[in-house]
C-alpha positions in Angstrom: 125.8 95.3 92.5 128.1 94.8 89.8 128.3 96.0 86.4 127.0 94.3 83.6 131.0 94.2 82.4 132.1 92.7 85.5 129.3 90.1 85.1 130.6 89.1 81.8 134.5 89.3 82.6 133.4 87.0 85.7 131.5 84.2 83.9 134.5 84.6 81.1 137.2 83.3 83.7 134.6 81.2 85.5 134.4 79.2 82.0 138.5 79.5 80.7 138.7 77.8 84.7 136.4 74.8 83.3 133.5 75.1 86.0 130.7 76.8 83.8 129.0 78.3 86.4 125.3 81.1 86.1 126.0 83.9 88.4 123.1 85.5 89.3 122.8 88.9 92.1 121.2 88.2 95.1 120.7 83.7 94.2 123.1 80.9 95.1 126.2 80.2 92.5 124.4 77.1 90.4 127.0 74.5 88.9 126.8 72.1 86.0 129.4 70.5 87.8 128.2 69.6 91.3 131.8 68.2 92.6 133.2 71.6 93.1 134.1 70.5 96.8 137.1 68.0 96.3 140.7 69.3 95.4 142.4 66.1 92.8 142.1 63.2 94.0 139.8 60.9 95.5 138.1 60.1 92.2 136.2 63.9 92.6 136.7 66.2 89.6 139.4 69.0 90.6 138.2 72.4 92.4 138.9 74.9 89.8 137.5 77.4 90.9 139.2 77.5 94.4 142.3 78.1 91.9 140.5 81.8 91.0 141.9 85.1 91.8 141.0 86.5 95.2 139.1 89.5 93.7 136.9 86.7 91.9 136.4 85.3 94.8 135.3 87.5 96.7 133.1 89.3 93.5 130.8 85.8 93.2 130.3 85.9 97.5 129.0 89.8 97.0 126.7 88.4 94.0 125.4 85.9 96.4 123.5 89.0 98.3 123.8 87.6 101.3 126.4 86.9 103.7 124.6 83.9 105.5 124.7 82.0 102.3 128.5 82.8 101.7 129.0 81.7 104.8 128.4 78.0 104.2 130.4 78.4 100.8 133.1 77.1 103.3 132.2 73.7 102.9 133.6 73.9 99.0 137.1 73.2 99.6 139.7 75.2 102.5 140.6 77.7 99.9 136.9 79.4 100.7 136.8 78.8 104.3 136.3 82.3 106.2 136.7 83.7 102.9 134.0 85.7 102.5 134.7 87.5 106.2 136.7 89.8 103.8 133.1 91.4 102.5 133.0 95.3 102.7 129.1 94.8 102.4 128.1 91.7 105.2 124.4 91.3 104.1 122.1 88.8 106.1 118.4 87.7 105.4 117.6 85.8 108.4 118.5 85.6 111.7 119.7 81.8 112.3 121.5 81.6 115.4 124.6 80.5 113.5 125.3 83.8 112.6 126.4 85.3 115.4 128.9 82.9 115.9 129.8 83.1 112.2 130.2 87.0 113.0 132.5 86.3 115.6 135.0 84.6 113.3 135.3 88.2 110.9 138.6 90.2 111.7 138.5 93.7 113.1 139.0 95.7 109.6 142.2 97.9 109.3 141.6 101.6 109.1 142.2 101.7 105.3 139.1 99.0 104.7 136.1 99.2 107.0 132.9 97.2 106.6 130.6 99.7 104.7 127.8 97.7 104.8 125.8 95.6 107.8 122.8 94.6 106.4 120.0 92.4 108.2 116.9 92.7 106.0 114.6 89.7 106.8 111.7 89.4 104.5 107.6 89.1 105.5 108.0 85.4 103.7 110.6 84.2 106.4 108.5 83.2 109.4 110.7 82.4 112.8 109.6 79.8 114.3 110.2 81.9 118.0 111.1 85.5 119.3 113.6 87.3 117.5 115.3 89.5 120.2 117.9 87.2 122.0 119.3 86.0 118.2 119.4 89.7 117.1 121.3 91.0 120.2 124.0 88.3 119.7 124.0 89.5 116.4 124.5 93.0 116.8 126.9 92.8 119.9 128.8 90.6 117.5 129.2 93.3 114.8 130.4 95.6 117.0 134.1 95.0 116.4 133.4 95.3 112.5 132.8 99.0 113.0 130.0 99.1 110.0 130.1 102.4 108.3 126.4 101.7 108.1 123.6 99.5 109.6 120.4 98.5 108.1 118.2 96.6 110.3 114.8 95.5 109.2 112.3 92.9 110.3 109.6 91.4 108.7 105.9 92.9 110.1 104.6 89.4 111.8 107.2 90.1 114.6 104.6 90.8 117.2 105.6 93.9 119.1 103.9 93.5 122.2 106.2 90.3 122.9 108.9 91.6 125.3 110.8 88.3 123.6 111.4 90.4 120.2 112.8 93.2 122.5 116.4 94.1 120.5 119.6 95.9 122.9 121.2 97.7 120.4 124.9 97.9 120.9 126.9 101.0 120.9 128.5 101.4 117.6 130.6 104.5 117.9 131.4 104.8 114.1 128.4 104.0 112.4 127.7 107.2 110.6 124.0 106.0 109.3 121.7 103.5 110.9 118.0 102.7 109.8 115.7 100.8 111.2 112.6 99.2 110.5 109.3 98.0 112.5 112.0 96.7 115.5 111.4 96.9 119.0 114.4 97.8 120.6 116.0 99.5 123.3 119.3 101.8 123.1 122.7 101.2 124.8 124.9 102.3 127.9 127.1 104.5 125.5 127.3 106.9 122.8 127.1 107.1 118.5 129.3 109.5 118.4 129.9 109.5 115.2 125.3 108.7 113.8 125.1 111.7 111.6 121.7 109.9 110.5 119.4 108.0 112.0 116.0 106.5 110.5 113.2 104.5 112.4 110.3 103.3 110.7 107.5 101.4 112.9 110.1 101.4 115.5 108.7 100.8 118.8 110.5 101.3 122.5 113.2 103.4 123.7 113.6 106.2 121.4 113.4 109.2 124.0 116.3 107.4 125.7 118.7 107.0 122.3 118.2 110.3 121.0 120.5 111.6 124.0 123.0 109.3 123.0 123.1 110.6 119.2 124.7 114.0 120.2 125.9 114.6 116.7 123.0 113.9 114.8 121.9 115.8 111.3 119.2 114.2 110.1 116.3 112.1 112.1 113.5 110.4 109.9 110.5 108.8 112.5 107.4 107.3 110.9 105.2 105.4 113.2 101.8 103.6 112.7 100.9 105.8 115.8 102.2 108.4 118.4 101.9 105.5 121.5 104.9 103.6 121.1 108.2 105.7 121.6 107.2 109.0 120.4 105.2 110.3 122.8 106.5 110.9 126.6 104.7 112.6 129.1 101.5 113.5 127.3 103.7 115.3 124.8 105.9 114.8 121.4 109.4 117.0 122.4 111.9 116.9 120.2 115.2 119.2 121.4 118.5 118.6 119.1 120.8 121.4 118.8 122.4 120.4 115.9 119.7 118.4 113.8 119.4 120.1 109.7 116.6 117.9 108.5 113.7 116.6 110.8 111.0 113.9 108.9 108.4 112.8 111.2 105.2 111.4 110.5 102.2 109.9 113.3 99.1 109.3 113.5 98.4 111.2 116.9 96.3 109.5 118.9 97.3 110.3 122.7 100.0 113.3 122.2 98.3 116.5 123.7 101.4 118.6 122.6 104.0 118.6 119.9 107.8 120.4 120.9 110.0 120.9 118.6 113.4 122.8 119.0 116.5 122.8 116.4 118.3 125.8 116.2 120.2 125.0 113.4 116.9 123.2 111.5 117.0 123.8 107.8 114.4 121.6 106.6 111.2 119.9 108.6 108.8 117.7 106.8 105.7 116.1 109.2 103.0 114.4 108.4 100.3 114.2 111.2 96.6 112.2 110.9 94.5 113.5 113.9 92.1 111.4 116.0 91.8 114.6 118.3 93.0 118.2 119.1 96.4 118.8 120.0 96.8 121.8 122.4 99.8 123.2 120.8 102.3 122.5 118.0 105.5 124.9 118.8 108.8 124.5 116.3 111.4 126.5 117.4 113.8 126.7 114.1 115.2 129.9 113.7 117.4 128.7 110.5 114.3 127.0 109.0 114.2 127.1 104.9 111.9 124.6 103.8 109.1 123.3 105.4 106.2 120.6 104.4 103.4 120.3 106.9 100.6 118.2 106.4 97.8 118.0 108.3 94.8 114.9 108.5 91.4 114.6 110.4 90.6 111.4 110.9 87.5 109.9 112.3 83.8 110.9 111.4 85.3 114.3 110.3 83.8 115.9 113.3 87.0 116.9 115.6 86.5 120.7 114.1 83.4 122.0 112.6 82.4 125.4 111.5 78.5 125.4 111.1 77.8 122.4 108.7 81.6 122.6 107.3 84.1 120.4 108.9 88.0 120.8 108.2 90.2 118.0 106.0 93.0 118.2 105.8 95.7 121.4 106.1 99.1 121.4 103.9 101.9 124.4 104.7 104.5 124.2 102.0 107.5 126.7 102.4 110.6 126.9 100.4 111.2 125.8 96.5 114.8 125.2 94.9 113.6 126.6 91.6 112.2 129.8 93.2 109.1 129.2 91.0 106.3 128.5 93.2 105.4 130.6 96.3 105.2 129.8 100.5 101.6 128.5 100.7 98.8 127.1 102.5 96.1 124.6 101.7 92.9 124.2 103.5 90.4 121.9 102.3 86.9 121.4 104.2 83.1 119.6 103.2 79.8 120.5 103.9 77.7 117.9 105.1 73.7 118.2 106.2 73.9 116.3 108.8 73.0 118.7 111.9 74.0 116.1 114.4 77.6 117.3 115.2 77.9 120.6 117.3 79.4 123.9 115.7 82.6 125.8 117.4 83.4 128.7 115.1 86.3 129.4 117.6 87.5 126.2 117.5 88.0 126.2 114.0 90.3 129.2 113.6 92.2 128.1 116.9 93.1 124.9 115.2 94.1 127.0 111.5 96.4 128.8 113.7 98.2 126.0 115.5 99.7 125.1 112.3 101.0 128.0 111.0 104.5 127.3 111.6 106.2 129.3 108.7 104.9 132.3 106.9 103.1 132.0 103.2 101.5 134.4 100.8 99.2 131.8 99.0 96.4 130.6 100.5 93.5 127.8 98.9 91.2 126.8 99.8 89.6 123.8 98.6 85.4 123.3 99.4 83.5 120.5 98.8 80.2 121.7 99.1 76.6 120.0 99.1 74.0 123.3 98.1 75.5 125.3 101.2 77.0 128.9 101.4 80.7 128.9 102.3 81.3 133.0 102.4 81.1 132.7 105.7 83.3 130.3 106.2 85.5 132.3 103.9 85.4 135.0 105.7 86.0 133.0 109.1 89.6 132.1 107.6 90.1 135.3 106.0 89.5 137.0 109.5 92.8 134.6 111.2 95.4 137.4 112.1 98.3 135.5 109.9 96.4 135.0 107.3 94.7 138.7 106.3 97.8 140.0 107.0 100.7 137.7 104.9 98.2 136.6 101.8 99.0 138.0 98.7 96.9 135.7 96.3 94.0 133.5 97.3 92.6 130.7 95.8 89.1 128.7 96.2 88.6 125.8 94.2 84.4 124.9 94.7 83.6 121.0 93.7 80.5 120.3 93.9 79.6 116.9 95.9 77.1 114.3 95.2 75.6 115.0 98.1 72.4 117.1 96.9 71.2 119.8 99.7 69.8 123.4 99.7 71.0 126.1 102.3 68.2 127.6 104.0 67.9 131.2 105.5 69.1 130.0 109.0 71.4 127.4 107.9 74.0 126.9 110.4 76.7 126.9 107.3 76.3 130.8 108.0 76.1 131.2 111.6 77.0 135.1 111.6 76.2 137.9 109.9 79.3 137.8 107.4 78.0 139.8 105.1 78.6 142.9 106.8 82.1 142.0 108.2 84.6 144.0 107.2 88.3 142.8 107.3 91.8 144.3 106.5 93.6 142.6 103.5 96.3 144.8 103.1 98.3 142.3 100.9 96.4 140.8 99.0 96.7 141.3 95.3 94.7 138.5 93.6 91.9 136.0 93.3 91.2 132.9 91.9 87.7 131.3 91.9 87.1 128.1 90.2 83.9 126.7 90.1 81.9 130.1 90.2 78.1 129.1 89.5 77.1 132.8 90.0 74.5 132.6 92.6 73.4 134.9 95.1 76.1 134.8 98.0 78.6 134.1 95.3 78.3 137.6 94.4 78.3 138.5 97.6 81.7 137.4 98.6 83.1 138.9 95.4 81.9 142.3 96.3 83.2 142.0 100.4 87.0 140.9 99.0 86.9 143.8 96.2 85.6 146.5 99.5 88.5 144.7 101.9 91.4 144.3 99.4 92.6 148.0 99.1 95.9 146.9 96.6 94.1 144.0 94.7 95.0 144.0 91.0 93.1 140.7 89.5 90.4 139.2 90.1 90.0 135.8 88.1 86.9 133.6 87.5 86.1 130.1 86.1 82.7 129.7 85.7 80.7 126.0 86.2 78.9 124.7 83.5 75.7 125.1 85.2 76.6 129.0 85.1 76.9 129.6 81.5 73.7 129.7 80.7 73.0 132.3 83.4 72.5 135.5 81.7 71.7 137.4 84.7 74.9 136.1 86.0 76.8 137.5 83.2 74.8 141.4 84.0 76.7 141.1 87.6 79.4 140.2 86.9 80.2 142.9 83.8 78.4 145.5 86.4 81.3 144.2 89.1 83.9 145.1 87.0 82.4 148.6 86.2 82.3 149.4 89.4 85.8 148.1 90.4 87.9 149.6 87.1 90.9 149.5 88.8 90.8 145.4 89.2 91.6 143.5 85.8 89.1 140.8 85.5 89.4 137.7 83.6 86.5 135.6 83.3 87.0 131.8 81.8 83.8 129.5 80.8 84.3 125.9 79.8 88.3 126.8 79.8 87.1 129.9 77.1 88.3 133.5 78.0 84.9 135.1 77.9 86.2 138.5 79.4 89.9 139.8 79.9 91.4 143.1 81.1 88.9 145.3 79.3 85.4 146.0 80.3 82.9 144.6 77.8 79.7 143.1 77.6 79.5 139.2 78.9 77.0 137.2 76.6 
């Protein structure tokens, strides 16, 4: 895209030529004066703009956007013929057979001025009348000789995957540097990109296992599929192993995988994105170099893959790593209550699952509850109780929101299925708390007084009261006879975003 300046300067010698012509990016050239085609002579007006500069020339071809429409800008006048074969940036938005053969005709590029660009971006609005993968391989075993710096491949989502006829052969283009491609089926070459530094794949479906081989000096690898069954899984298992990969983005819904492999020795930054229809066995990532992760977590379904009592886990977010050096390693676990008694409790299960996922270390950890009248200290404590997690956490946060769902916990609810109140567990880091959404009921207090016994070195202990709890004087008695007992912890107690009680003990009203 050109500058506005070079816009102007380009219809300013457009005009002084006498062919006032609108130049718009990305549209055909329009003319006031439609017999641009005939040199003098003939009784046609005379080609001025043939007469133009080369550099002009070749500036209102790259403001065509795309190359299959400077293509016919041939039929002009001879001056323009093949002209536009001298593009850095060779865009195309369909695939008509023509233009493979119009490929053909571009010159190998000297050293000093490769093609930088091979675009084929073919919009959802074109429909093709037939499969796509016979054009698309002409096309691409076409470019080869162009050596694009780059390659952009993208087809429109009504190309019907499961049509071997739309299947693409990628040809070997051994100094493309960057190539990205989006929702094509495809399958990868006899040689080597030896010089793909990154590749992208988007909705890509086929032979991925089999290109990644052939990428040996690869440093950043993007994958986002609709789901784990086309090219990323192989074997019952997700395995990715590439020695010198830096950045790894990779999202899936995981629908058959029972495993997920990841090795990178030299892996600086991994960012996946995974929506569960069932449990995964493992998840190993082998990265000893690793600085920055983002791991995210879905449960997908009826929410009942992993259930502890009546609660059933969300969603789980690991975030490592922050440029500023402001906000800490931490992990987010967010989980409902439902009264439904239909699904099956595995308290097992649930911390088995946590722990699969706790690829980096963190010193935060939140959770978020959405709770329906049920008691969640035992499901608290559950977490709590997770090896990694009692020993790492520094601060810990619960955020309580209440859900519409109205419900009362009962004695022998299973949303307590053990005897938490008398567990005792080591939280030898952990320095302070954060409850939002205290109401101030019974097991409320109860959890407050189990992570002031277990937290030996905890110096703060912050509460935000609900609405419903400030007019709960009794509340207020427990919680100012809380901090008596526990001098050492400073306690800061908020109601309706009011600092009802800070640092020093005194009297809650």
């Amino acid at each position: 895209m050109e500058s506005r300046s070079g816009r102007r300067r380009l219809r300013s010698s457009l005009q002084i030529a006498g062919a006032p012509m609108e130049v718009r990016p990305g549209r055909r050239l329009r003319s006031a004066q439609p017999q641009l085609c005939s040199p003098r002579g003939g009784g046609g007006e005379p080609d001025h703009i043939s007469f133009l500069p080369q550099e002009l020339l070749l500036l209102i071809l790259t403001l065509m956007g795309c190359a299959a429409t400077a293509a016919r800008t041939s039929v002009l006048s001879r001056r323009w013929r093949d002209l536009w074969t001298h593009l850095r940036q060779i865009s195309f938005n369909n695939l008509a057979p023509s233009i493979a053969a119009a490929l053909g005709r571009v010159r190998g590029p000297p050293a000093a001025a490769v093609v930088s660009l091979l675009e084929v971006r073919i919009p959802s609005s074109i429909r093709h009348p037939g499969p796509v993968g016979a054009t698309a391989t002409r096309l691409l075993r076409a470019a080869v000789r162009l050596e694009p710096e780059e390659i952009v491949l993208s087809f429109p989502w009504g190309v019907e995957f499961q049509d071997r006829r739309n299947l693409v052969r990628l040809s070997c283009f051994q100094r493309t540097k960057s190539l990205m491609m989006e929702r094509l089926l495809f399958y990868c070459p006899d040689g080597e990109f030896t010089a793909l530094r990154t590749l992208s794949i988007s909705y890509g479906l086929g032979g991925l296992h089999s290109l990644l081989p052939r990428c040996p000096h690869l440093l950043v690898l993007s994958l986002k599929f609709v789901n784990d069954g086309f090219g990323l899984v192989q074997n019952g298992s997700i395995s990715l192993h590439l020695p010198l990969l830096q950045e790894l983005f990779l999202e899936s819904s995981i629908m058959y995988a029972d495993a997920v492999d990841i090795v990178a020795p030299l892996l600086k930054r991994l960012t996946v994105s995974f929506g569960t229809y069932k449990l995964v066995s493992s998840f190993s990532v082998s990265a000893p170099m690793l600085e920055k992760v983002s791991w995210h977590s879905w449960y997908l379904g009826d929410g009942s893959i992993v259930r502890f009592g009546r609660w059933s886990l969300q969603k789980l977010c690991l975030h490592t790593g922050n440029t500023q050096g402001q906000l800490p390693s931490s992990l987010h676990i967010s989980a409902s209550a439902s009264n439904s008694s239909w699904f099956t409790s595995n308290e097992d299960n649930f911390a088995q699952e946590i722990e699969k996922h706790l690829v980096a270390d963190f010193s935060l950890l939140e959770l978020r509850l959405l709770k329906a009248g049920h008691v969640f200290g035992a499901l608290v404590f559950h977490l709590l109780g997770i090896t990694r997690i009692s020993r790492g956490i520094q601060r810990l946060k619960i955020v309580l929101e209440r859900s519409r769902l109205k419900g009362k916990c009962s004695s022998n609810c299973s949303c307590q299925p053990t005897n938490w109140r008398s567990q005792t567990i080591s939280l030898t880091a952990l320095e302070e708390v954060e409850i939002n959404g205290f109401e101030g009921q019974e097991h409320e207090f109860d959890l407050l007084k189990l992570i002031l016994k277990c937290a030996p070195v905890l110096k703060k202990m912050i509460l935000q009261r609900s609405p419903e709890a400030s007019s709960n004087n009794s509340g207020s008695t427990k919680i100012y006879d809380i901090c008596n007992t526990y001098s050492s912890v400073e306690f800061y107690v908020y109601e309706s975003s009011r600092l009802m009680h800070g640092g020093l003990i005194y009297p809650l009203t």
